[in-house]
N, C-alpha and C positions, 0 to 999 in steps of 0.2 A: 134360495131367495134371501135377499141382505134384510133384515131389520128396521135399517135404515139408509133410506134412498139417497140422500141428499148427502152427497163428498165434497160441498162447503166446508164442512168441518171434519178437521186434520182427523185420521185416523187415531191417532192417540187421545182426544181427546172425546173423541165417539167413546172410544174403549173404555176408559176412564169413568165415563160417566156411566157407561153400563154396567161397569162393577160396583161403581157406589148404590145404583139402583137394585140389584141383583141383591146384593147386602142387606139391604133397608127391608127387604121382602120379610115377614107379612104388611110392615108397616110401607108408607109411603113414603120413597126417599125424593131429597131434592137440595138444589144449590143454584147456584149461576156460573155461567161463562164471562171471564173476561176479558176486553182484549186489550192487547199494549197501547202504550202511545203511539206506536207508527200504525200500527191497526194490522201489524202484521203476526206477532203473538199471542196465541190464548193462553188463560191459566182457568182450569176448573177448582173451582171452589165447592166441595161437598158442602151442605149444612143443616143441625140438627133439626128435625122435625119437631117444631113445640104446638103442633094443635093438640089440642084436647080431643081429637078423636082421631089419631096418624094411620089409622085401617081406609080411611074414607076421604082423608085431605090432607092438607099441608099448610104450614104457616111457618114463616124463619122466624126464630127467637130473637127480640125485638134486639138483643143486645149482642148475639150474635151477627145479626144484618149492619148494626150500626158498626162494629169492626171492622165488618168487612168494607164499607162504605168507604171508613177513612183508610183504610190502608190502602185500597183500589184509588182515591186519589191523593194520595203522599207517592204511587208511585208514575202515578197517570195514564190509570186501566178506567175500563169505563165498563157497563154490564152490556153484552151482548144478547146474551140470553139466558133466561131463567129456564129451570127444567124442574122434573117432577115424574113420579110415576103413579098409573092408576094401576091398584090392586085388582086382580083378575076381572080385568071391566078392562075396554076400549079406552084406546088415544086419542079422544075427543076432548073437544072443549066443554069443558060441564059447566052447568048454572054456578056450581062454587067457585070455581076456577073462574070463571068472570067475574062475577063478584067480589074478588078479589085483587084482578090485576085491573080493570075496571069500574069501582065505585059507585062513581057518580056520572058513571059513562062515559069517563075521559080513562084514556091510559095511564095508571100511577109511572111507569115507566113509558115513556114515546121513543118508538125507532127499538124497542128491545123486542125480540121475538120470544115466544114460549113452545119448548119442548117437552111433551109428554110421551112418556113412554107405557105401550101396556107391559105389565108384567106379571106373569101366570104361572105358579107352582114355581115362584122363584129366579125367572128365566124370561129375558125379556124378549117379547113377542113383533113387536113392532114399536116403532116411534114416530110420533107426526110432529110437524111444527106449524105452531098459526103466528103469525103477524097483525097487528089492525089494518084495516084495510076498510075504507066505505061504512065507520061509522060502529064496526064489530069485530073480533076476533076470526080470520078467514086461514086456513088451511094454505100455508107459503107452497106455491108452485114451484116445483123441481124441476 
């Protein structure tokens, strides 16, 4: 049984991102996807976990995210998708996790999808990905 169902995204960059998650274990690892300017290239981008509590959540370091911002448009990449892993807990959408990509109940990012991965004694178990969709964070159909 694969991990992860959805072969949208190129084999090396599933892999990629599973090693950086696999890494991060106990803490929770996370980054973004980005794609080219033709929309035919990704590049994964790992990035430090700066919450105050990285067993239980995530948050990019405000000055690491902003780097990454300008350089994804000096080269004319754009974020495809944010990822993340939950510590031996399910790939669900959690109240933090919304609250974060969500605020004020609008998408901080629109059109970016979120990948979360469980990952259990190290090893990651499954990945799902939600999209907004009808006003909430919904589970992308494969």
């Amino acid at each position: 049984m694969t991990t992860w169902p959805d072969s949208r995204w190129p084999e090396s960059v599933r892999e990629e991102i599973l090693q950086h998650l696999e890494r991060s274990y106990p803490q929770e690892g996370c980054g973004v996807i980005l794609r080219g300017p033709e929309g035919d290239s990704w590049r994964v981008c790992p990035l430090r976990n700066a919450s105050p509590c990285p067993t239980r959540a995530y948050a990019f370091a405000p000055e690491d995210w902003l780097s990454l911002c300008l350089q994804a448009e000096s080269r004319g990449e754009q974020v495809a998708s944010v990822f993340h892993s939950h510590v031996d807990a399910p790939p669900t959408f959690s109240a933090e996790d919304r609250a974060q990509a969500a605020p004020s109940g609008h998408p901080l990012l629109p059109g970016v999808s979120y990948l979360i991965a469980s990952v259990h004694r190290g090893r990651v178990v499954w990945v799902s990905e939600y999209e907004w969709r009808g006003g909430d964070f919904q589970t992308r159909r494969v």
